[in-house]
N, CA, C and O of each residue as an XYZ file, in Angstrom:
340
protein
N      34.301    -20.855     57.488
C      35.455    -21.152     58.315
C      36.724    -21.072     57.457
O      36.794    -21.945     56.591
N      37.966    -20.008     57.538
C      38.809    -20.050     57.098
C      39.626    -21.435     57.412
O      39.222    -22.085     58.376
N      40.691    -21.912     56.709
C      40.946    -23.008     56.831
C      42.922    -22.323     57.002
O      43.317    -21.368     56.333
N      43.599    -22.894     57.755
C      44.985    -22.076     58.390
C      45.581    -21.972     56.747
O      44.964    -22.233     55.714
N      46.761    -21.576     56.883
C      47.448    -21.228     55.828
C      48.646    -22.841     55.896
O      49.290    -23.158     54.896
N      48.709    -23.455     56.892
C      49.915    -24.074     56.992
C      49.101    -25.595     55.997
O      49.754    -26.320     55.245
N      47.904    -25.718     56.217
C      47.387    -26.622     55.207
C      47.536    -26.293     53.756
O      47.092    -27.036     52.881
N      48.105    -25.280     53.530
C      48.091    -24.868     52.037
C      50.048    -25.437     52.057
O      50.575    -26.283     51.335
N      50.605    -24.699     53.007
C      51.755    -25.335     52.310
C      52.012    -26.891     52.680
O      53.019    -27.386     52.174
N      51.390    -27.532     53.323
C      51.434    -28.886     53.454
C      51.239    -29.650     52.014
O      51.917    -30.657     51.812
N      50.270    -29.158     50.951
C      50.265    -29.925     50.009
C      51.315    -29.231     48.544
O      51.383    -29.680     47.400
N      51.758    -28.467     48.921
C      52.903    -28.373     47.885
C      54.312    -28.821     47.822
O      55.183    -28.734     48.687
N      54.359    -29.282     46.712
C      55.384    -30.756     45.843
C      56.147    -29.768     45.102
O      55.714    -28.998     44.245
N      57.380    -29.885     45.552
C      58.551    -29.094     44.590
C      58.617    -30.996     43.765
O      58.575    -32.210     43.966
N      58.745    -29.895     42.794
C      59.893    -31.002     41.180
C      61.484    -30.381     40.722
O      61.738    -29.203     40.470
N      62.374    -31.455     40.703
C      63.430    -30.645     40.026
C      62.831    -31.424     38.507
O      62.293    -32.496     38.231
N      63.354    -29.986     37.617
C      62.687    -30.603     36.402
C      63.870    -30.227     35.376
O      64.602    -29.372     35.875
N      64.122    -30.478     34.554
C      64.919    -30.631     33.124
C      64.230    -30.214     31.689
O      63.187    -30.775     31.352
N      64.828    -29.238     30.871
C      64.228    -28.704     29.765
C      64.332    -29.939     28.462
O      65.232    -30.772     28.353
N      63.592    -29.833     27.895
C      63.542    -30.699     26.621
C      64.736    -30.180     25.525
O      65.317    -29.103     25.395
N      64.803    -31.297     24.901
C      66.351    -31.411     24.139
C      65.534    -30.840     23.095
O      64.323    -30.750     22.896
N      67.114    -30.305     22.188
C      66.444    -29.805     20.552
C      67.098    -29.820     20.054
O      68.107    -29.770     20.758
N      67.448    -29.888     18.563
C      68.534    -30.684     17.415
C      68.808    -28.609     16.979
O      67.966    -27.825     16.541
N      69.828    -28.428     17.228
C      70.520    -26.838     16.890
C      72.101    -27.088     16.186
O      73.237    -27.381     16.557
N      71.468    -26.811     15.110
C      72.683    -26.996     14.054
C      73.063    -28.418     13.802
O      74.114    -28.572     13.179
N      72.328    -29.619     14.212
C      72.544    -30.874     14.092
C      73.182    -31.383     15.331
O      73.584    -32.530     15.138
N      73.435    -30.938     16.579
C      73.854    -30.998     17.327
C      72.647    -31.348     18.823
O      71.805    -30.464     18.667
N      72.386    -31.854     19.603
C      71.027    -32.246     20.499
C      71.785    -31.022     21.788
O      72.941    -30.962     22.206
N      70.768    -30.314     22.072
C      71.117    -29.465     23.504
C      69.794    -29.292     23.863
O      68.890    -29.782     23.186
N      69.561    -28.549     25.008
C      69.060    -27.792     25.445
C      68.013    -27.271     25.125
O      68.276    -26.709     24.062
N      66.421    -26.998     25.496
C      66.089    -25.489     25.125
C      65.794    -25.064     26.059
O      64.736    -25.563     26.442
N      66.334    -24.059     26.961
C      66.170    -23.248     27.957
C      64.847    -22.420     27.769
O      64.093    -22.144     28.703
N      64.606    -21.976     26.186
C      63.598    -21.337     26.120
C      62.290    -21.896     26.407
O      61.474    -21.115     26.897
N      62.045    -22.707     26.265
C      60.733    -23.786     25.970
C      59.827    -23.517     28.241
O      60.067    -23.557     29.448
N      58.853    -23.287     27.217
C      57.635    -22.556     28.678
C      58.129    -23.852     29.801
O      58.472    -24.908     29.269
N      58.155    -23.784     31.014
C      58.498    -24.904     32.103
C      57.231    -26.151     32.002
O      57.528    -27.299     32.333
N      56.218    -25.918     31.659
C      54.826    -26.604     31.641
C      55.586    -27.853     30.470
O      55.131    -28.997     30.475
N      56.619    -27.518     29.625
C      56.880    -28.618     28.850
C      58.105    -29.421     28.900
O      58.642    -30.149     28.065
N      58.550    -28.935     30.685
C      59.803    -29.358     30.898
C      59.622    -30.815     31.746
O      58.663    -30.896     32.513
N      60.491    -31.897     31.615
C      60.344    -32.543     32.152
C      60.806    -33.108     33.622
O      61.977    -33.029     33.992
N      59.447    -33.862     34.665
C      59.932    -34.018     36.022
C      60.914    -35.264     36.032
O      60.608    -36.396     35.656
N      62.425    -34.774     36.637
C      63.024    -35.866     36.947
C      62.758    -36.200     38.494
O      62.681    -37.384     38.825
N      62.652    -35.437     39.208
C      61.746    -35.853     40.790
C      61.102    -35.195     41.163
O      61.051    -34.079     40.645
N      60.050    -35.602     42.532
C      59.961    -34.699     43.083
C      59.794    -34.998     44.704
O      59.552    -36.086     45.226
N      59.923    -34.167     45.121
C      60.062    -33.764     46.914
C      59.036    -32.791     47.717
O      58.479    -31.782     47.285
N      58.938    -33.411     49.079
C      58.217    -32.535     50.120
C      58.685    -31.233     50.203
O      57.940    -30.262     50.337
N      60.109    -31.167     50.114
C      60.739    -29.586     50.478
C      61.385    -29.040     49.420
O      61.975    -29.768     48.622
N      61.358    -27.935     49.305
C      62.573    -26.989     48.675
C      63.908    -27.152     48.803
O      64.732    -27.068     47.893
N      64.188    -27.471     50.365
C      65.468    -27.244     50.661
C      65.877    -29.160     50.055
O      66.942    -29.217     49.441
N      65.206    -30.402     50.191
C      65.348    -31.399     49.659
C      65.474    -31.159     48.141
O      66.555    -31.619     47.773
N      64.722    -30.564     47.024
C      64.849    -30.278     46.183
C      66.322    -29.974     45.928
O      67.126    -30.633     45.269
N      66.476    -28.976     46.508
C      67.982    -28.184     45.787
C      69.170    -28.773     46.071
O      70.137    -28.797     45.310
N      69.077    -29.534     47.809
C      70.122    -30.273     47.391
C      70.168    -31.589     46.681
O      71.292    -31.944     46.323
N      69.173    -32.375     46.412
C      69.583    -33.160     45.537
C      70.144    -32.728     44.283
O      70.861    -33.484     43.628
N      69.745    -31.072     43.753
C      70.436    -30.701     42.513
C      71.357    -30.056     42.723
O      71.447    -29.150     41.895
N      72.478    -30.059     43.772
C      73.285    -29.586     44.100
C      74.623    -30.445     44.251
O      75.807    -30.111     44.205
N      73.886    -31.891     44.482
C      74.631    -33.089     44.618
C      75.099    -33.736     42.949
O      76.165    -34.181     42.522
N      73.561    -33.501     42.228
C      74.003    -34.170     40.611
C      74.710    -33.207     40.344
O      75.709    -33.637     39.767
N      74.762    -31.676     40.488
C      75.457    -30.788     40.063
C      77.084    -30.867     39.729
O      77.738    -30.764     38.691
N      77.401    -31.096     41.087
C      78.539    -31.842     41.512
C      79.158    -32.605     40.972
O      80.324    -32.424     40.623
N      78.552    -33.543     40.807
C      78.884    -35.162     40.424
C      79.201    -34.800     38.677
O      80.218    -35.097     38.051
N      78.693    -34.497     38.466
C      78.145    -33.916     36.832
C      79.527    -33.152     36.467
O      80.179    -33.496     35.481
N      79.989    -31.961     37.424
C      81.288    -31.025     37.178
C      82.266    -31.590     36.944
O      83.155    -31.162     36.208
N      82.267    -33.208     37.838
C      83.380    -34.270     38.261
C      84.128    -34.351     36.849
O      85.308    -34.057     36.658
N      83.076    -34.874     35.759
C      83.098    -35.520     34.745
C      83.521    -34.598     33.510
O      84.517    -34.819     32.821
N      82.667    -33.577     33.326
C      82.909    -32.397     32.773
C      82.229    -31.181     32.812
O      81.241    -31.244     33.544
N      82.419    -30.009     32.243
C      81.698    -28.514     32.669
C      80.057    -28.742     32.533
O      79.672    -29.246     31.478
N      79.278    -28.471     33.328
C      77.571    -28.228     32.841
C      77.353    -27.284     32.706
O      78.150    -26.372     32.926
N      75.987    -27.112     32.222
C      75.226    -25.684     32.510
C      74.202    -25.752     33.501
O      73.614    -26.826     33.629
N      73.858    -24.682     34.301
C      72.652    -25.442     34.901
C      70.965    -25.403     34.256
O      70.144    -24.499     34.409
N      70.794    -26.749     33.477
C      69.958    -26.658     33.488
C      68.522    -27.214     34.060
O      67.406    -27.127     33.547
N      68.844    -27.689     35.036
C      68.058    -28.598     36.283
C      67.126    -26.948     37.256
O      67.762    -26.177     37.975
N      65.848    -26.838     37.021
C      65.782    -26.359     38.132
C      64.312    -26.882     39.057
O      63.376    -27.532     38.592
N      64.503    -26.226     40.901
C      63.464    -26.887     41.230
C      62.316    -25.565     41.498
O      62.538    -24.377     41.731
N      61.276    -26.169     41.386
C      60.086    -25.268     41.433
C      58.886    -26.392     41.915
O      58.754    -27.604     41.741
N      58.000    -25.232     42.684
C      56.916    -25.471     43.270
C      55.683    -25.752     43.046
O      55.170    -24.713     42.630
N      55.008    -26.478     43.083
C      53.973    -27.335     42.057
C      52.446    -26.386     41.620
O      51.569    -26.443     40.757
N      52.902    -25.279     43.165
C      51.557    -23.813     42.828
C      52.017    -22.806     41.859
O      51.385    -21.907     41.303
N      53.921    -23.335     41.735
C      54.207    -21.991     40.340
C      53.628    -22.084     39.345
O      53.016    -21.132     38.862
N      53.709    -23.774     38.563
C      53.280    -24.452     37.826
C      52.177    -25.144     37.600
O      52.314    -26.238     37.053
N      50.728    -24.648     37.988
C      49.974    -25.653     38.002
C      49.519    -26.335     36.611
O      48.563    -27.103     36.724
N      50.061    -26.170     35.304
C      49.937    -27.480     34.964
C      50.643    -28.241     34.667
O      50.462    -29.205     33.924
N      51.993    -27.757     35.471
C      53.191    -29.201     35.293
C      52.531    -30.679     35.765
O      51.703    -30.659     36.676
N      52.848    -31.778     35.229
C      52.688    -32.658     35.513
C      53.059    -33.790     35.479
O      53.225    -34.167     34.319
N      53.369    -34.858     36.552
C      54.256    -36.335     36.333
C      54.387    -36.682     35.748
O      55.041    -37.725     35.783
């Protein structure tokens, strides 16, 4: 018995997630490079579209204060299967 397709997207969990910091030139930033499996979850959500705007909102808030980069992004828990909480 095939089982529908809409049960498959019922159990996928977007995360917005954040890259791990790294000391570059003595200075703490970023590593954009670093594989996503070692990035860390700051949330996560039922939807995509919940996902992005909550990072659309810190985005914001964040510009208020001073320039960012973006490095917040959200992804889907079947891109990543071994991201984890």
């Amino acid at each position: 018995m095939k089982r529908p397709y809409t049960a498959l997207f019922a159990l996928a969990v977007w995360y917005l997630i954040a890259p791990p910091k790294m000391l570059y030139y003595g200075t703490e930033t970023w590593d954009l490079n670093a594989p996503p499996a070692q990035w860390a979850v700051v949330r996560t959500f039922d939807t995509g579209e919940e996902c992005a705007q909550t990072k659309a909102d810190a985005d914001y808030e964040a510009n208020q204060i001073r320039p960012t980069f973006d490095v917040n992004r959200c992804i889907a828990s079947e891109d990543v299967p071994n991201l984890s909480n």
